[in-house]
C-alpha positions, 0 to 999 in steps of 0.5 A: 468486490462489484465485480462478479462472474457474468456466467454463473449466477449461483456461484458469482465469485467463482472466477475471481481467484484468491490471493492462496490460489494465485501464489499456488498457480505461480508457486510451481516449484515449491509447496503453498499452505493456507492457513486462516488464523484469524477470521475478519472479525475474529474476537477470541483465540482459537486453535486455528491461530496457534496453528497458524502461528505454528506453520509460519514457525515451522514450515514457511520459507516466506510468509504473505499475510492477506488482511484487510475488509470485507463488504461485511464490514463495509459497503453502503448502508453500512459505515466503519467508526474506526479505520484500523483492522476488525477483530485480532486481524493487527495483534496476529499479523503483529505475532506472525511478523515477529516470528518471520523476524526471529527466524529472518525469513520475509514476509509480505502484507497485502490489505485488501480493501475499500475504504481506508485501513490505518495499519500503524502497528505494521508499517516500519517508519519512513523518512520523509524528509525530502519527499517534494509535496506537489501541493506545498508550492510551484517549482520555479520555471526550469528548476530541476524537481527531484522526487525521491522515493520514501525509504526506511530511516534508522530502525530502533532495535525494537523495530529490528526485533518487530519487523522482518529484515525483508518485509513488504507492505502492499495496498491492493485495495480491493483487487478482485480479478486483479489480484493475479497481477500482484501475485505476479509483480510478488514473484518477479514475473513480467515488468514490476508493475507496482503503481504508487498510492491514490490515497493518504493513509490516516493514523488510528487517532485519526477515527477517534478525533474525527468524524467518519460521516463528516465530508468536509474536506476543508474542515479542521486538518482537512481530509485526503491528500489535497488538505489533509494537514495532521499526521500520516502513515503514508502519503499519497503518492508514495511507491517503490516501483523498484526493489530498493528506493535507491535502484530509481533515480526520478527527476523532472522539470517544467519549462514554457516552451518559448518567452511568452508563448504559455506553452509548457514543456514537462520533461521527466527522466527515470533511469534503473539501476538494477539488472530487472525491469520495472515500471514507472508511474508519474504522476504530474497534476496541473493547477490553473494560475490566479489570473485564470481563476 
């Protein structure tokens, strides 16, 4: 990452712990292995892999699978023609995945990165039918806006086979010293903080029909969430603060404060139902109207 230790020169990255050693400073009651079955760009097996595999397999009462991109993969100067994992980083996660499934214990996978990851293989598939996109169109004055969180549909037995009972995917872009923060929000401790996503992420097709150089965000399907059109993994916006989408009940409504007065009032009610407390980020974005424009 940018940020570096100010007081150690020869060792920058000394202070900013890893994902292993934040889920061992938390784990206090119980064992934390590390295993590394795979490098960032890994193109051949080796022992390490089957030896990581056999640890999930034998040892693990939970499994977090770290992967993502490095500055070795990205970072200025350099460019990415694809978005999806480097080297075997998909096909083990896709492995360690299916082991957790046989043997139902849960598993978590946290991408780290900075520039776009598109995971195909490893995300279950969402409903969206009733997502609100804020960009579709303005709610009437006063109408009630209902802003559920997306929700796993109806698993075909091949995804029942492929991902775990319990099985999370968290974006934690490119944590450095906050990667203590989302090992706690993993274990429960505090107020569960999990925020909702900044960005659209893109399908794997997407590298191979688009330019990755080419900034036009208007240009054909358009790119990020404001144009983007085509088809998406997860879009921007989505998030479960909670443990199930259906323990948050969000609605919110908009309402000029007095007839003509162009005073608007935005009011947004968030209750739980679940015995743990937990955050809520909304997001309410502002478009000027023609006559302003």
């Amino acid at each position: 990452g940018d940020e570096v230790c100010p007081t150690d020169s020869n060792s920058p990255y000394r202070c900013i712990p890893t994902i292993y050693q934040a889920i061992r400073e938390y784990n206090v009651k119980g064992q934390t292995f590390l295993f590394t079955g795979v490098d960032e760009k890994s193109a051949e097996k080796t022992d390490h892999y089957s030896h990581a595999l056999a640890a999930v397999s034998d040892l693990a009462d939970v499994v977090v699978l770290s992967m993502g991109i490095s500055m070795s993969s990205e970072r200025e100067g350099i460019d990415r023609t694809a978005t999806t994992l480097p080297g075997l980083q998909n096909q083990f996660a896709l492995d360690v995945l299916l082991i957790a499934a046989a043997r139902d214990i849960p598993a978590v996978l946290v991408l780290t990165n900075g520039g776009a990851l598109s995971v195909d293989d490893l995300l279950p598939a969402r409903n969206y039918s009733s997502v609100y996109n804020a960009d579709a169109s303005s709610p009437q004055l006063g109408a009630r806006i209902d802003l559920p969180d997306c929700y796993l549909g109806d698993t075909t037995d091949t995804e029942r086979v492929k991902y775990p009972r319990r099985y999370a995917v968290v974006e934690a872009y490119n944590p450095s010293l906050g990667m203590k923060s989302v090992v706690s929000a993993l274990f429960g401790i505090g107020s569960i903080s999990w925020g909702r996503l900044v960005t659209t992420m893109y399908p794997k097709s997407w590298a191979e029909t688009h330019k990755t150089d080419q900034y036009d965000m208007s240009a054909g399907d358009g790119l990020t969430y404001r144009y983007y059109t085509g088809s998406k993994l997860s879009t921007f916006g989505e998030g479960m603060p909670g443990e199930d989408p259906k323990s948050m009940k969000l609605f919110c409504s908009v309402q000029e404060k007095s007839s003509g007065s162009r005073i608007w009032k935005v009011m947004c009610h968030v209750s739980n139902e679940t015995n743990r407390p937990f955050s809520a980020l909304i997001m309410i974005f502002a478009r000027a109207s023609q006559r302003i424009r």
